[in-house]
KOLMAR-223511 format. One line per 2 residues: number of its first residue (from 0); their letters; for each residue z, x, y of N, C-alpha, C, O. Coordinates in Angstrom, 1 decimal. Example, Ala and Ser with C-alpha at 12.3 -4.5 7.8 and 13.67 -1.06 7.14 Angstrom:
<nodes>
0 = AS = 7.8,13.2,-5.7,7.8,12.3,-4.5,7.8,13.2,-3.3,8.5,14.2,-3.3 ~ 7.1,12.8,-2.2,7.1,13.7,-1.1,7.9,12.9,0.0,8.0,13.4,1.1
</nodes>
This chain:
<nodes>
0 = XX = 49.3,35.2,146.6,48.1,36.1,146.9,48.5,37.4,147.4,49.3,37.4,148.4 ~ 48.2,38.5,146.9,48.6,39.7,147.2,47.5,40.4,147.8,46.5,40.6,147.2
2 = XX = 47.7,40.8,149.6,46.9,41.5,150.5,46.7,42.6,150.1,47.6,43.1,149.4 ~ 45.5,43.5,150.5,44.9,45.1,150.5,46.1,46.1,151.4,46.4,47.3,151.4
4 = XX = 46.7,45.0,152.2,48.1,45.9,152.8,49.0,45.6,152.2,49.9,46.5,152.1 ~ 49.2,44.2,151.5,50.9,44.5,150.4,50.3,45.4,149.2,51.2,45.6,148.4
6 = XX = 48.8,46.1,148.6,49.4,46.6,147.6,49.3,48.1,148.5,50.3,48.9,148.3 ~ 48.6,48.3,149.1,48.8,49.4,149.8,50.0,50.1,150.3,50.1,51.3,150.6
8 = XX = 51.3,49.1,150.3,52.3,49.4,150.9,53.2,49.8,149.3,54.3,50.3,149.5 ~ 52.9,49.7,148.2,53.1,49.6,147.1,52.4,50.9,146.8,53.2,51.5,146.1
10 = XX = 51.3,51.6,147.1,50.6,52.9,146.6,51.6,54.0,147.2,52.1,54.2,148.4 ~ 51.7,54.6,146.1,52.0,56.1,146.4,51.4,57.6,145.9,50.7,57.5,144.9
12 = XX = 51.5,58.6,146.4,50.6,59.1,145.7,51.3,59.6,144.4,50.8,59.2,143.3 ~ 52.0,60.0,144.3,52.8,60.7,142.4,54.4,59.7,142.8,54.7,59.0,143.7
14 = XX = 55.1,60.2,141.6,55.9,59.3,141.3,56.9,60.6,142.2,56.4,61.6,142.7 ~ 58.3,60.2,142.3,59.3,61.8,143.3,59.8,61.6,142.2,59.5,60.8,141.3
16 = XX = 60.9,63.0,142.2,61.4,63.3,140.9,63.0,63.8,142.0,63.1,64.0,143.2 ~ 63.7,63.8,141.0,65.2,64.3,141.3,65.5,65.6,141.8,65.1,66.3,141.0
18 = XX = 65.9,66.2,142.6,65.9,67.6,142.7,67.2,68.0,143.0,67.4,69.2,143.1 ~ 68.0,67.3,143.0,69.4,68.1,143.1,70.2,66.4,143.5,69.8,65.4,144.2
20 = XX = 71.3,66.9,142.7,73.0,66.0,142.1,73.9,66.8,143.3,74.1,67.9,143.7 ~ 74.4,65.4,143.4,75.8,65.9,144.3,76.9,64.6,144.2,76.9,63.4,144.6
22 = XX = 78.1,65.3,143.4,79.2,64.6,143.3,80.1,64.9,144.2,80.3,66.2,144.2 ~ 81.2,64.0,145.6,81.8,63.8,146.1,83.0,63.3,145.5,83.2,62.1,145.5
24 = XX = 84.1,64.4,144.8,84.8,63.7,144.1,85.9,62.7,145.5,86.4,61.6,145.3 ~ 86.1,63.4,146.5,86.8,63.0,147.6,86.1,63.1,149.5,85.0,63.5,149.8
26 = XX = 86.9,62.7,150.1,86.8,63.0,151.4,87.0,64.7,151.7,88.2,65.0,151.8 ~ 86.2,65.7,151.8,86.5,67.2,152.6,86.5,67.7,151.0,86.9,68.9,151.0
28 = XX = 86.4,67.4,149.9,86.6,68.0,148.8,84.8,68.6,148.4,83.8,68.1,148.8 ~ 84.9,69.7,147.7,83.4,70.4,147.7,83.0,69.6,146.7,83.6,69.2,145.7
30 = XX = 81.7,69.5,147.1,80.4,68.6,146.1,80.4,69.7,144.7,80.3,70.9,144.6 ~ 80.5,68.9,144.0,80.2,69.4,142.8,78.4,68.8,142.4,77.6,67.9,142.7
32 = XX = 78.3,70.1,141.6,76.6,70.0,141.9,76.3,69.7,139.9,76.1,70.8,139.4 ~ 76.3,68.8,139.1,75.9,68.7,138.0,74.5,68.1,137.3,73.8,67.1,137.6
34 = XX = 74.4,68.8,136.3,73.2,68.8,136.3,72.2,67.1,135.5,71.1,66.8,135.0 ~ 73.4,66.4,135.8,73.3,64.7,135.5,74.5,64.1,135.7,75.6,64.7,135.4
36 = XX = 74.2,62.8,136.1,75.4,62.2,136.2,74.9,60.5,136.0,73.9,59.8,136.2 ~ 76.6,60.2,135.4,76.5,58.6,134.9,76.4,57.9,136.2,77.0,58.1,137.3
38 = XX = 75.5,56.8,136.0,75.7,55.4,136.8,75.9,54.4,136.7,75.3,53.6,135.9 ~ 76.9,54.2,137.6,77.6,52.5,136.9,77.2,51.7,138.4,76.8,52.2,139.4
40 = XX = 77.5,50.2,138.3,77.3,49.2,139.5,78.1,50.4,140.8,77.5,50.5,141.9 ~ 79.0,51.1,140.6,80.1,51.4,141.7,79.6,52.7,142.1,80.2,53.4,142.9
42 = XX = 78.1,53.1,141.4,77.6,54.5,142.1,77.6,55.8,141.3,77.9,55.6,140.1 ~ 77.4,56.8,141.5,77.6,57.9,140.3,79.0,57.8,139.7,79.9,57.5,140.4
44 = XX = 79.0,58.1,138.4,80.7,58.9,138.2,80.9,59.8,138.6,80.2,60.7,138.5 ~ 82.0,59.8,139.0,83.1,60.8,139.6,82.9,61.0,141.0,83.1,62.2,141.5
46 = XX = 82.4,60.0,141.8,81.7,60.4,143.1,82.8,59.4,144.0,83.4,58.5,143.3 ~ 83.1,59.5,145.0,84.4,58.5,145.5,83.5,57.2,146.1,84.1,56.2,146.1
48 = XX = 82.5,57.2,146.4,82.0,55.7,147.2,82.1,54.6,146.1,82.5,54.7,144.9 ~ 81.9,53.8,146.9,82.4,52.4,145.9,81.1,51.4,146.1,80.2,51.6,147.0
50 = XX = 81.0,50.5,145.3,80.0,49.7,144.8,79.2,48.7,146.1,79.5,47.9,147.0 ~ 78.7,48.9,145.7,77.5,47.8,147.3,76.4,48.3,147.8,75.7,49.2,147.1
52 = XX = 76.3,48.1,148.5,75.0,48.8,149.5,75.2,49.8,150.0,74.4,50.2,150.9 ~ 76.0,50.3,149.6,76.5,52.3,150.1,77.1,52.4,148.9,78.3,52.8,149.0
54 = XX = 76.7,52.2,147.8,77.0,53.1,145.8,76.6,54.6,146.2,77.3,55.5,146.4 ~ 75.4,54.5,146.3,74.3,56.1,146.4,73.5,57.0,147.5,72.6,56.5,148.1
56 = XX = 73.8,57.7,147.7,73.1,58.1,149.0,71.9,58.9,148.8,72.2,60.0,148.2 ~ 70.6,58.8,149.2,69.5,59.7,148.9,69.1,60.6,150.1,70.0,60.6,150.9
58 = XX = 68.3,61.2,150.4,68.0,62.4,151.2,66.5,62.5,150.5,66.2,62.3,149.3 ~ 65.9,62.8,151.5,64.5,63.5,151.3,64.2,65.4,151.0,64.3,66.2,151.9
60 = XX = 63.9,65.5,150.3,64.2,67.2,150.0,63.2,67.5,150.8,63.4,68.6,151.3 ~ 61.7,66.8,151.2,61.1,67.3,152.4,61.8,67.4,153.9,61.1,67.9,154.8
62 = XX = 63.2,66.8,154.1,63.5,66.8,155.0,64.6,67.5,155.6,65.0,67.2,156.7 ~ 65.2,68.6,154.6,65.9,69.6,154.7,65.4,70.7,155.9,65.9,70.7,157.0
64 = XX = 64.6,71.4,155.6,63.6,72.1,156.5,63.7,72.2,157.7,63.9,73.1,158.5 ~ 63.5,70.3,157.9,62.9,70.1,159.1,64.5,69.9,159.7,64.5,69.8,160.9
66 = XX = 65.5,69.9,159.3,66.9,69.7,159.5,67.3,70.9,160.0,67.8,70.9,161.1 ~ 67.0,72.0,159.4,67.5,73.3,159.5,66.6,73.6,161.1,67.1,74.2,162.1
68 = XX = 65.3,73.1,160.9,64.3,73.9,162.2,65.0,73.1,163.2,65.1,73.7,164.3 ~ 65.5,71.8,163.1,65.8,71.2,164.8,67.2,71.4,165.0,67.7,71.1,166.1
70 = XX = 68.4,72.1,163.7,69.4,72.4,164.6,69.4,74.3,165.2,70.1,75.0,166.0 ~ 68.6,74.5,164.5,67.8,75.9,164.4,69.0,77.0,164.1,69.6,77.7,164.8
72 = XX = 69.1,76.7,162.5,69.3,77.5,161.9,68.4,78.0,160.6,67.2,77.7,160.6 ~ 68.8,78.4,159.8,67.4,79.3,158.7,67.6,78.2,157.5,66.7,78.1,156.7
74 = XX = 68.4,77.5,157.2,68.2,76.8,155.9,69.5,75.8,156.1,70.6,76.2,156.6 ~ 69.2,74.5,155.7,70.2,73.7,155.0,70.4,73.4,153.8,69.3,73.5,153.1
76 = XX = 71.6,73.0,153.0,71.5,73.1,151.9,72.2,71.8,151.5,73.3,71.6,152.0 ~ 71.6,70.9,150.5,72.2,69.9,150.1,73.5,69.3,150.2,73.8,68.3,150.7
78 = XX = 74.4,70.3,149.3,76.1,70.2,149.4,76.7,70.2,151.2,77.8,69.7,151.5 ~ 76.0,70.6,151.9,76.6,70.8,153.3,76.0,69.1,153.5,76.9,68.4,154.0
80 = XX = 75.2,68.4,153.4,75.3,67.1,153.7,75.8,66.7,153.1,76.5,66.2,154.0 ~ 76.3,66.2,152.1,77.2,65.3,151.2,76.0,64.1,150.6,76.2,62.9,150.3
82 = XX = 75.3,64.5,150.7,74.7,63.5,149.8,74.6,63.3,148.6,74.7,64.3,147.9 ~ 74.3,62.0,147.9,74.2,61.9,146.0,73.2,62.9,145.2,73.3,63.8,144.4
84 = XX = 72.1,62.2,146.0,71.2,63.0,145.3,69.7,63.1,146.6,69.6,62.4,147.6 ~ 68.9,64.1,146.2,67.7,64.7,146.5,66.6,64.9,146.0,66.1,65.7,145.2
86 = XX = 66.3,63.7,147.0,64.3,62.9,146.0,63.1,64.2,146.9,63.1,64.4,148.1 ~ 62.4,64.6,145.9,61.1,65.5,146.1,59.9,64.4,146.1,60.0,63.4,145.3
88 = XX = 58.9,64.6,146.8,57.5,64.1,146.4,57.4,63.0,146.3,56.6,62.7,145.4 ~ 58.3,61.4,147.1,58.1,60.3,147.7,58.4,60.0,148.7,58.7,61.1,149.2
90 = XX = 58.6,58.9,149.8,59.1,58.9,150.9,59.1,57.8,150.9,58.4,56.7,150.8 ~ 60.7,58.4,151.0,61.7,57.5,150.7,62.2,56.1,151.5,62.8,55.0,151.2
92 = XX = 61.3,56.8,153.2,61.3,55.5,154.2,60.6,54.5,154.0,60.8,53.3,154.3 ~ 59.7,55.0,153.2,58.6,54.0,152.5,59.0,53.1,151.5,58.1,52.4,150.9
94 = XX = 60.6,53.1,151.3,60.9,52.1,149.7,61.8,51.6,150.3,62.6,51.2,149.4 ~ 62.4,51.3,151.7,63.4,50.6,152.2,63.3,49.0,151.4,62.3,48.4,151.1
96 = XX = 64.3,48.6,151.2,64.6,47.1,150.7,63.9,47.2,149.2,64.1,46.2,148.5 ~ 63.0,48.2,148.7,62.2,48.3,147.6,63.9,48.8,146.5,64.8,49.4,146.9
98 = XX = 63.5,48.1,144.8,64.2,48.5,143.5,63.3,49.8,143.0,62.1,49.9,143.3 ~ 64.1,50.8,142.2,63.4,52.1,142.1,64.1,52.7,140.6,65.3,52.9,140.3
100 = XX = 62.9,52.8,140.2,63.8,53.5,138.6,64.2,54.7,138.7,63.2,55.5,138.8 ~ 65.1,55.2,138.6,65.9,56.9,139.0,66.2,57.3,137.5,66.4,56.4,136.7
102 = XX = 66.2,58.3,137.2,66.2,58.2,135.7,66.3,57.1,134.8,65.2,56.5,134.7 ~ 67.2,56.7,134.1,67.4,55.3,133.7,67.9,54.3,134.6,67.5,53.1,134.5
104 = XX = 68.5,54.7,135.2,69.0,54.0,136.8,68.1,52.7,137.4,66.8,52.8,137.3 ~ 68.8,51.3,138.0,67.4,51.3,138.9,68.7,51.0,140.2,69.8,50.6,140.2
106 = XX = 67.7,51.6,141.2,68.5,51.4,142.7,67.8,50.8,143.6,66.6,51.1,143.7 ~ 68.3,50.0,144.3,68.1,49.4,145.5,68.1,49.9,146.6,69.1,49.8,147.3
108 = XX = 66.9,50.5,147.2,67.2,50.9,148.7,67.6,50.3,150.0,66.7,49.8,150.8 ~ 68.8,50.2,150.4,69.2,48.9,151.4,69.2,49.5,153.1,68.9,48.8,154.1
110 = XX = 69.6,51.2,153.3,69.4,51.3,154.5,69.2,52.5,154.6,69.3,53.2,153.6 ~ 68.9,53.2,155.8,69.2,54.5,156.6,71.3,55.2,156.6,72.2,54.8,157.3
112 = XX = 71.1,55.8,156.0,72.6,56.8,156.5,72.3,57.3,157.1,71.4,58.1,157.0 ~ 73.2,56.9,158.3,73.2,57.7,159.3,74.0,59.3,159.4,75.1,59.1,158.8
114 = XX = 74.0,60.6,159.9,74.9,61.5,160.2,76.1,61.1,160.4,76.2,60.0,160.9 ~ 77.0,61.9,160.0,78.6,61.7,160.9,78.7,62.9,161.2,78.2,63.9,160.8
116 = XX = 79.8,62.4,162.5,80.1,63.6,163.3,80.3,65.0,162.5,80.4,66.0,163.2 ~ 80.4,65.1,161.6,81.0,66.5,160.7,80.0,67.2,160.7,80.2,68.4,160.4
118 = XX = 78.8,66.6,161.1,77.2,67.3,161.7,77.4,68.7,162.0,77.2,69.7,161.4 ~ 77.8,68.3,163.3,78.5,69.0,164.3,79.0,70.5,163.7,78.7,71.6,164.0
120 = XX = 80.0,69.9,162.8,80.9,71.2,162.4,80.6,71.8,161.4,81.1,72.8,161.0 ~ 79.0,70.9,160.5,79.0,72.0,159.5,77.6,72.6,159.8,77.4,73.6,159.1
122 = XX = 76.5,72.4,160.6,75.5,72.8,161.3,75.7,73.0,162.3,74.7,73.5,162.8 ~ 76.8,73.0,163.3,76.7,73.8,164.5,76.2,72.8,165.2,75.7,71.7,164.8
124 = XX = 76.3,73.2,166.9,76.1,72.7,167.9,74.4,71.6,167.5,73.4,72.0,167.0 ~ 74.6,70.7,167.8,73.4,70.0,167.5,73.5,69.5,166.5,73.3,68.3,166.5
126 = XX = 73.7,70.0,165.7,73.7,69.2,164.2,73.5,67.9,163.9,72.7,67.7,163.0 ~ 74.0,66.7,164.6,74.5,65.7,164.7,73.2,65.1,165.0,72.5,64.3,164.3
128 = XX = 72.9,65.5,166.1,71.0,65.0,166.4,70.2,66.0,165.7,69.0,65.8,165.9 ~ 70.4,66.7,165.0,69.0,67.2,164.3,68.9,66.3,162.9,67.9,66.2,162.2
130 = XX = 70.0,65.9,162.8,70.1,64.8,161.4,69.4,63.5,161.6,68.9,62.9,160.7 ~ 69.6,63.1,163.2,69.6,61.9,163.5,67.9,61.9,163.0,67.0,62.7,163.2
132 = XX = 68.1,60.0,161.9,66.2,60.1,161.7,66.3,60.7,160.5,65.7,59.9,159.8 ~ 66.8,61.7,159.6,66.9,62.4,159.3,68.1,62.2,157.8,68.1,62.8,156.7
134 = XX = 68.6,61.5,158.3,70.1,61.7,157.1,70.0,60.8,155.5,70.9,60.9,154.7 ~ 68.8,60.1,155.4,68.6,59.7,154.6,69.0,58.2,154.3,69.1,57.5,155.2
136 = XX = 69.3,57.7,153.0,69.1,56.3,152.6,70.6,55.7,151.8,71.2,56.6,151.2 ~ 71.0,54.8,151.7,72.2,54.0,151.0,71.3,53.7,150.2,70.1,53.8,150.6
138 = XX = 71.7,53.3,148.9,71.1,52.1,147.9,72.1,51.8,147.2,73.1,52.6,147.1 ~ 72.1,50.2,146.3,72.8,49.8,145.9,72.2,49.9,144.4,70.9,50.0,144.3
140 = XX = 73.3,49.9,143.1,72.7,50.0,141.6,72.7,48.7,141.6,73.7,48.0,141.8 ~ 71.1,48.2,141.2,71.0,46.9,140.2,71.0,47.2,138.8,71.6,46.3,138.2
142 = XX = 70.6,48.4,138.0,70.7,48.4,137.3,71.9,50.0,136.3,71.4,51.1,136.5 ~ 72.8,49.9,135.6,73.5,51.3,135.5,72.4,52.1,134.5,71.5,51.5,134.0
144 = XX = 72.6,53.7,134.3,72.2,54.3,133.8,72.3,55.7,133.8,73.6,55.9,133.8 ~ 71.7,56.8,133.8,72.0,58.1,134.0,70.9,58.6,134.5,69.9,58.1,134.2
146 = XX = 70.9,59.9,135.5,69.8,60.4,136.2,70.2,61.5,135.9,71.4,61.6,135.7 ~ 69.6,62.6,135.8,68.8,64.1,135.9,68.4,64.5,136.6,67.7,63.8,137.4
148 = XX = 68.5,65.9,136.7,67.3,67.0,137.1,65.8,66.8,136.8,65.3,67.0,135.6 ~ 65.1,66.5,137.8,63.9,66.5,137.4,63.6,65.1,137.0,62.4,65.0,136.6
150 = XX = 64.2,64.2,137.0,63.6,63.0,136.7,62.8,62.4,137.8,62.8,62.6,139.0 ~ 62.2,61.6,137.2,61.4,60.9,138.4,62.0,59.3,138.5,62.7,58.6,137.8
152 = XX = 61.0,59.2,140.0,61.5,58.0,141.0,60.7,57.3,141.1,59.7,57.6,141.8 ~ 60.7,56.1,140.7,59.9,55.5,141.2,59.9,54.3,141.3,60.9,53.6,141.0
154 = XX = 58.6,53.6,141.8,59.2,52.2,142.9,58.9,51.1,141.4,57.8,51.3,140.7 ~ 59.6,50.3,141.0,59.4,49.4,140.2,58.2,48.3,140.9,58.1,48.2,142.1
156 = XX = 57.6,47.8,139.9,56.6,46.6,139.8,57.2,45.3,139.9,58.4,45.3,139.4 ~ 56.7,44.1,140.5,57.0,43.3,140.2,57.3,42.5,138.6,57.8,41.5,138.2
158 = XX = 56.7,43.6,137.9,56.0,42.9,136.9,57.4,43.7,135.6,57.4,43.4,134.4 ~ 58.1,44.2,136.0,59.3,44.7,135.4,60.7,44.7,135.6,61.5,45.3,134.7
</nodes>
């Protein structure tokens, strides 16, 4: 029996879409920013993380902004966090433990990524806590595929 709050927790209002790729080919090496990339169980190609519940790392693109306003500087920009990729127009806290179709992709949202200290060094004093809350999500691939620019996100159905 499905409650007016389990489907409610299931409603969103539009589906999020992709807004920016980021390949980590190494540790301190610069993100390469392409405009798609393959996904296999072990996370994007050519990205150094390895397969599990830390394959992908997501970020909220509404939550850049608010990144830049509490270390208070004028803008952050994707590649300075190191993240995979950057979901627009869902929220993302809202699909913890939820499977999610990413372009062809499907991903598993398993936790919060937290900041590392490099916060610090690449936003400046504070950095580190203006992330905190902030730094976005691990997911693991259930299913491989490829994602895009502009693709959309969204939470899979039981029913698929």
């Amino acid at each position: 029996m499905v409650t007016a709050f389990a489907e409610m927790l299931k409603c969103h209002a539009a589906p999020g879409r992709v807004a920016w790729i980021g390949l980590r080919p190494g540790r301190r090496e610069d993100v390469q920013t392409p405009g798609s990339a393959e996904v296999s169980l072990d996370g994007l190609a050519d990205d150094h993380a390895k397969a599990g519940k830390r394959a992908v790392t997501l970020i909220q693109a509404e939550h850049l902004p608010v990144i830049a306003a509490l270390a208070g500087i004028g803008a952050v920009h994707p590649e300075q966090l190191r993240r995979n990729l950057v979901i627009s127009g869902i929220n993302l806290a809202a699909l913890r433990k939820e499977a999610l179709r990413v372009g062809s992709a499907v991903l598993q949202v398993t936790g919060p990524c937290p900041p590392c200290s490099r916060m610090e060094e690449v936003l400046g004093r504070g950095g580190y806590n203006a992330m905190r809350g902030h730094g976005g999500w691990y997911a693991e691939v259930l299913e491989p595929g490829r994602v895009a620019l502009g693709d959309s996100v969204t939470l899979l159905t039981d029913a698929e």
